[in-house]
C-alpha positions in Angstrom: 1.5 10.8 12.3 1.6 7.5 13.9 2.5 4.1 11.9 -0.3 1.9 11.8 1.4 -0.4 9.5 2.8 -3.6 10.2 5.6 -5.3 8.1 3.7 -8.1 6.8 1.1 -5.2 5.2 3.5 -3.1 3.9 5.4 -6.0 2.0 1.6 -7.1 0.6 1.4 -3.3 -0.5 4.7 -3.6 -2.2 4.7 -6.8 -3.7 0.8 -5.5 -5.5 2.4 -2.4 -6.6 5.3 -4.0 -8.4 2.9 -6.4 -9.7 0.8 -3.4 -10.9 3.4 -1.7 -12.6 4.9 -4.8 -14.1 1.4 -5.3 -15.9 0.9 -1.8 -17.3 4.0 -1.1 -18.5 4.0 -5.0 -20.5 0.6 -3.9 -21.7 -1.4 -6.4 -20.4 -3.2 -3.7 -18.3 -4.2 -0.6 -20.5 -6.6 2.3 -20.6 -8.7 4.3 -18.0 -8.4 0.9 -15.7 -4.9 0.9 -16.2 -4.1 4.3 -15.0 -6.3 3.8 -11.7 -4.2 0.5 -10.9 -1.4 2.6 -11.5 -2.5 5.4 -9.3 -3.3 2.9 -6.8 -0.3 1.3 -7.0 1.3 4.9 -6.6 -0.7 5.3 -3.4 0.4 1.6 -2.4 3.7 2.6 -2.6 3.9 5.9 -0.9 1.8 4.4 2.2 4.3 1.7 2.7 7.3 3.7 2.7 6.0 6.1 5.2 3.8 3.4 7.4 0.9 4.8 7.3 -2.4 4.6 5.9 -5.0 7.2 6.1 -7.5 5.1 5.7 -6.7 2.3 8.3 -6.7 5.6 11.1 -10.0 6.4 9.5 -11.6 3.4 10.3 -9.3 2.9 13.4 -7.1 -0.2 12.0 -4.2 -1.0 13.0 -1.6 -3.7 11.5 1.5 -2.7 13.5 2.4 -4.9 16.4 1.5 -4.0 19.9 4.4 -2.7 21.7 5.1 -4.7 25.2 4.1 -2.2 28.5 7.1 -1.2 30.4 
């Protein structure tokens, strides 16, 4: 498993699942939309920890920087 994320994307993915979490469990986000955003914040998480994103090697994305050839 190859990163394919960049600093700069994985402190967005942080900063939206803190933000996420911060709003469900203060109520302002409830419900079935509430638990997605939570799930997706979950996800947001996870993927930034590790630096990598399924979907961004799906598609063929990549945010990390390019290396300098030797």
């Amino acid at each position: 498993m190859n990163k394919n994320m960049g600093s700069a994307d994985k402190m967005a993915r942080i900063a939206t699942a803190i933000v996420i979490a911060i709003l469900y469990f203060t109520g302002v986000i409830s419900g079935t939309v509430g638990l997605v955003l939570l799930v997706l914040g979950a996800v947001f998480l996870l993927t930034s920890l590790v630096s990598f994103c399924p979907l961004y090697s799906i598609i063929g994305l990549s945010t990390c920087p390019v290396e300098p050839k030797k």
